[in-house]
N, C-alpha and C positions, 0 to 999 in steps of 0.2 A: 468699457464701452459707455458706461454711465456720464463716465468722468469728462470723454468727449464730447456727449450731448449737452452737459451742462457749459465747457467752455463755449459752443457752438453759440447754444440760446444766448448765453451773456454777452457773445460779442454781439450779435445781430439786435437785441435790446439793448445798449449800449449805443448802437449806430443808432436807432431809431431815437433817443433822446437826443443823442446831437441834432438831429435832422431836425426834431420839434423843437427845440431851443435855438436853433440858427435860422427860422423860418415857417420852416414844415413846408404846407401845402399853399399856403397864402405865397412862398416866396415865387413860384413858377408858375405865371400869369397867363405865359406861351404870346406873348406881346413880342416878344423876339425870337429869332430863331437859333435854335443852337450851334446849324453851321451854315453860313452867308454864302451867296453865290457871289463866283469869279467875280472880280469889276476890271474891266478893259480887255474882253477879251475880243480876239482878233479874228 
């Protein structure tokens, strides 16, 4: 059980350095939207 929770922690601190190293919180400004409305719709 142990052994799980350690792999668990390690990946989700793991993700969270990529995320600080690739940006972090500066990268998503919300200047754009993440999904754009139709264009020509009829």
């Amino acid at each position: 059980m142990i052994d799980i929770l350690k792999w668990f922690l390690g990946i989700f601190f793991a993700m969270f350095l990529l995320w600080v190293l690739t940006g972090g919180p500066e990268r998503g400004t919300g200047d754009t939207p993440f999904v754009n409305a139709p264009t020509n719709v009829r």
